[in-house]
C-alpha positions in Angstrom: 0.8 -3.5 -5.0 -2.8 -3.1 -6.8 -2.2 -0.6 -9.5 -5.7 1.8 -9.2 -7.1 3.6 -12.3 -10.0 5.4 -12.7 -12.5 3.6 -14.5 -15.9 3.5 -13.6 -14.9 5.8 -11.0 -16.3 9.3 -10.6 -14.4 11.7 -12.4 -11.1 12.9 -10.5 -10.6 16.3 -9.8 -8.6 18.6 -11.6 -6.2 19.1 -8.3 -5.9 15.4 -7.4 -5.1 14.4 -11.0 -2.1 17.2 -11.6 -1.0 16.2 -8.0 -1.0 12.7 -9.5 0.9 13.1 -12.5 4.1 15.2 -10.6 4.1 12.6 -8.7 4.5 9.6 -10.4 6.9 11.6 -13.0 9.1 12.4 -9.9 9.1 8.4 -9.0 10.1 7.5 -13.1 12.8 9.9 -12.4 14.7 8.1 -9.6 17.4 5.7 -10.4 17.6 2.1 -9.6 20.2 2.4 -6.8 18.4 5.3 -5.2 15.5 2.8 -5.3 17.2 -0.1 -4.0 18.6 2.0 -1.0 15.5 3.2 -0.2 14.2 -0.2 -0.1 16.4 -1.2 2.6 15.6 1.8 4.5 12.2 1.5 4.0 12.0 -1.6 5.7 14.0 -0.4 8.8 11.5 2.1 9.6 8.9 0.7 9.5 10.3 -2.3 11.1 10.4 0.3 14.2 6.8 0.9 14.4 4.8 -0.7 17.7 2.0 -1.3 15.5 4.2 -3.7 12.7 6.1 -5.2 16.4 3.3 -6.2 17.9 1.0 -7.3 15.2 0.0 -10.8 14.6 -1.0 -10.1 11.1 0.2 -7.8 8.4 -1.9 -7.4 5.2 0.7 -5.7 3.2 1.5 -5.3 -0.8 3.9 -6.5 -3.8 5.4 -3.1 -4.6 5.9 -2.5 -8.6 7.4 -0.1 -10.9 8.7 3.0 -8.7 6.8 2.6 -5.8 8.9 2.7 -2.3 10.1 -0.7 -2.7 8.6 -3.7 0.0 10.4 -6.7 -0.5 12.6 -6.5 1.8 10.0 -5.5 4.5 7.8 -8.7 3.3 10.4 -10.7 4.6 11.4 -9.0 7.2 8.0 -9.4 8.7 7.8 -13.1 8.1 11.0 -13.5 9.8 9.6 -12.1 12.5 6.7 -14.2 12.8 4.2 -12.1 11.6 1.3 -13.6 9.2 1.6 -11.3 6.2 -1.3 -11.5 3.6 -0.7 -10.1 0.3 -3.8 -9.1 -2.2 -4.8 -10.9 -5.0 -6.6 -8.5 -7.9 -10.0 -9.3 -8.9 -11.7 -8.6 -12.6 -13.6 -5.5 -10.5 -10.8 -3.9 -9.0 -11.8 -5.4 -5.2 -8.9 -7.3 -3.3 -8.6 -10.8 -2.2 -5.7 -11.9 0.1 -3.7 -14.9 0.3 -0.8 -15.9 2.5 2.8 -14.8 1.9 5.0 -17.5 1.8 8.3 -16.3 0.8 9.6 -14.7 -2.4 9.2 -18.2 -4.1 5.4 -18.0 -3.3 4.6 -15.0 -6.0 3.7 -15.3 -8.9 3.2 -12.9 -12.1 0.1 -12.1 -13.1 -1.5 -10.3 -15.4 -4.6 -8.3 -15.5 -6.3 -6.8 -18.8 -5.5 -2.7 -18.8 -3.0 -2.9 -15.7 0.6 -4.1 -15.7 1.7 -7.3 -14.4 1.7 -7.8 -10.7 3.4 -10.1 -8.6 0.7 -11.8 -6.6 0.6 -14.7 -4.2 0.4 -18.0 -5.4 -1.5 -20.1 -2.0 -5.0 -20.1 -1.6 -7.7 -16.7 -1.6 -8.9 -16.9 1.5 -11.6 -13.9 0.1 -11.9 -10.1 0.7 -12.9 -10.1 4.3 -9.8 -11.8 5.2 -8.1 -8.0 5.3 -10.4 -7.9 8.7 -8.4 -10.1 10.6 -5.1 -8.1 10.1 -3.8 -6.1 12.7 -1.9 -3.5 10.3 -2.8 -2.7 7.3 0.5 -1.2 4.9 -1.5 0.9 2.2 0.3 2.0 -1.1 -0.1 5.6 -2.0 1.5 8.3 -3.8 1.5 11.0 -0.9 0.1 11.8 2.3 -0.6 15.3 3.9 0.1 16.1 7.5 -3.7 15.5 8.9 -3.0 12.0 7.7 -5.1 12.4 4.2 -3.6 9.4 1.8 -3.3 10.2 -2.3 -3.8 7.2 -3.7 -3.5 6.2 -7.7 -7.4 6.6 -8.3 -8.7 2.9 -9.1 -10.8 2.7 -5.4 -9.1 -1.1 -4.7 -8.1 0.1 -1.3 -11.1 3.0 -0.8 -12.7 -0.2 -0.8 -10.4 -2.3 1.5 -10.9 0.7 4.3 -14.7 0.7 3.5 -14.6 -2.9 4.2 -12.8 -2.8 7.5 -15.0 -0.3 8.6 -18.3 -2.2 8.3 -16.3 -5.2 9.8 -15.8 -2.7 13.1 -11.9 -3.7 12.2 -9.8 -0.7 13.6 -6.0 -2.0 12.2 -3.4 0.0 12.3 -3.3 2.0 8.8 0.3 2.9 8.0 1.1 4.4 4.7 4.7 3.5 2.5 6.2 6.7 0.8 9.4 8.5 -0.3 10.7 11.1 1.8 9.2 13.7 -0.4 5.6 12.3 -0.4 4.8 13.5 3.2 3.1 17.1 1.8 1.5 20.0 3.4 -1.9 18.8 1.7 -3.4 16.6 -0.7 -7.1 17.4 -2.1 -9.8 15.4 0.2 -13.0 13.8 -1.1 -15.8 12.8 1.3 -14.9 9.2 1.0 -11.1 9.2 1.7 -9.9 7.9 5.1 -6.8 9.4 7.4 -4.3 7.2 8.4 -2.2 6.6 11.4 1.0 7.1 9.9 3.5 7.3 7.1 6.7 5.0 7.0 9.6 6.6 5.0 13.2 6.1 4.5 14.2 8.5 6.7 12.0 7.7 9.6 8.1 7.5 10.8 5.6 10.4 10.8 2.4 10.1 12.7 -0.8 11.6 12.7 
């Protein structure tokens, strides 16, 4: 995934920032088995959503560090047919996407500030590519129950859903958590978009 910070972006408010720091101290508390179990039951969820089943193309995301881990839903997907375009970082925190082509594909990359990535190693194909995709898997850190994402703060993927909405794109926009990431609420600025649903390792919650 694109790891978001905050610079050059207005300041964060007070609520979305504590929210922010519980929850990535909750994440650097898990162990590596609970992470790798989750994983695997990550991918089965959201294996079971229509939108993933019947979607041509899947712009998804390298998960790093203690995020809900994707791997095995990366390939999951490709075995299934699916065209799955993975973002490529760029010096002003936008996105490109390239093809995922297998685990052999990624490479590491690193970015000043951030820490390394694993990105893909084919072609960009550019920023509006994300337009073409029929689902759209967005990283996050929680997600309330009208469908409000938390993400890290950096605006990579405010400007992803900005994008698709100029583009008249309407994908399906699912978000990856931990069980305990579905919240009664998370703080709302004007410019944050609702999704259509959260994939967890317990199941699917839509909105």
């Amino acid at each position: 995934m694109v790891v978001e910070n905050s610079s050059g972006n207005p300041p964060v408010p007070p609520e979305k920032a504590a929210l922010r720091r519980e929850l990535l101290a909750a994440r650097r508390a898990l162990s590596p088995e609970s992470r790798g179990a989750a994983a695997d039951a990550l991918a089965r969820s959201a294996l079971a959503l229509p939108e993933l089943a019947g979607a041509r193309t899947v712009a998804a995301y390298v998960s790093v560090g203690g995020e809900p881990g994707t791997h095995a839903l990366l390939d999951a997907l490709r075995a299934a047919g699916k065209r799955v375009l993975l973002p490529l970082l760029l010096p002003d925190n936008d996105l490109d996407w390239a093809a995922y082509e297998g685990p052999g594909s990624l490479r590491e990359a690193a970015h000043p500030g951030k820490m390394r990535l694993l990105e893909p190693a084919g072609a960009p194909l550019g920023p509006d590519a994300v337009t073409a995709a029929d689902a759209v898997l967005l990283p996050g850190l929680a997600v309330d129950r009208r469908g409000m994402r938390l993400g890290r703060g950096g605006g990579s993927y405010d400007r992803v859903l900005a994008r698709l909405e100029r583009a008249g794109a309407h994908p399906a926009l699912v978000v990856l958590l931990y069980d305990e990431e579905v919240v009664a609420r998370v703080p709302e600025e004007p410019h944050d978009h609702p999704v259509q649903a959260v994939a967890t390792p317990s199941g699917v919650v839509r909105f």
